[in-house]
N, C-alpha and C positions, 0 to 999 in steps of 0.2 A: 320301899321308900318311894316318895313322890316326888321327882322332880320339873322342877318349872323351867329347866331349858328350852323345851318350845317357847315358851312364853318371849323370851327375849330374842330367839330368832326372830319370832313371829312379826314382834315389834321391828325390828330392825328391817324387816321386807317392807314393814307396811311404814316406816320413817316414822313411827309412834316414840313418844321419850315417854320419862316415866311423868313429868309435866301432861303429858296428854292423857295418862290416866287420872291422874287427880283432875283435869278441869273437864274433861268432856265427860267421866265416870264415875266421879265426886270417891274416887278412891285415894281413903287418907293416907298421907306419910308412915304413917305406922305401919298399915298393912303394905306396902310398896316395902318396908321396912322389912318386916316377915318373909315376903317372896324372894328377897334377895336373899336373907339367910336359909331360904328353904325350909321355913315354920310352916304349920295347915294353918290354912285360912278357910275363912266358909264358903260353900258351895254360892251364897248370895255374890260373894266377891266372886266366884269362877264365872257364874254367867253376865257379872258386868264387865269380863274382860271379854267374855266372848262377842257382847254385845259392841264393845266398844272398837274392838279387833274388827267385827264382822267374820267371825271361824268357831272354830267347836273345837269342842272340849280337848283333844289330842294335840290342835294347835297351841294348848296352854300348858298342858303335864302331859307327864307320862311317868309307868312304874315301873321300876326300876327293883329286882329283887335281894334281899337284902343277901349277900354275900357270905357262905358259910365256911 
């Protein structure tokens, strides 16, 4: 399983809201939508958080094995 808790630490160090990804990332409500519920998104969407963050790819997911 893929979880995006970096992504929200990552934001929270860097004082990023989810407002700063849609205006400075042009990432829509929908997909900000998806991340919070833990949906995949596309790879397009992971490097404009990275871009947007200024971090890599770990600062955004990480996997998580699914539990047996």
């Amino acid at each position: 399983m893929i979880s995006y808790a970096p992504l929200w630490e990552t934001m929270q160090e860097r004082r990023a809201t989810t407002y700063t990804l849609q205006v400075k990332g042009n990432i829509s409500s929908s997909t900000i939508r998806r991340l919070k519920a833990g949906d995949s998104v596309s790879t397009n969407t992971l490097d404009a958080l990275c871009k947007i963050l200024s971090c890599t790819i770990n600062d955004i997911i990480e996997y998580l094995p699914d539990k047996e």
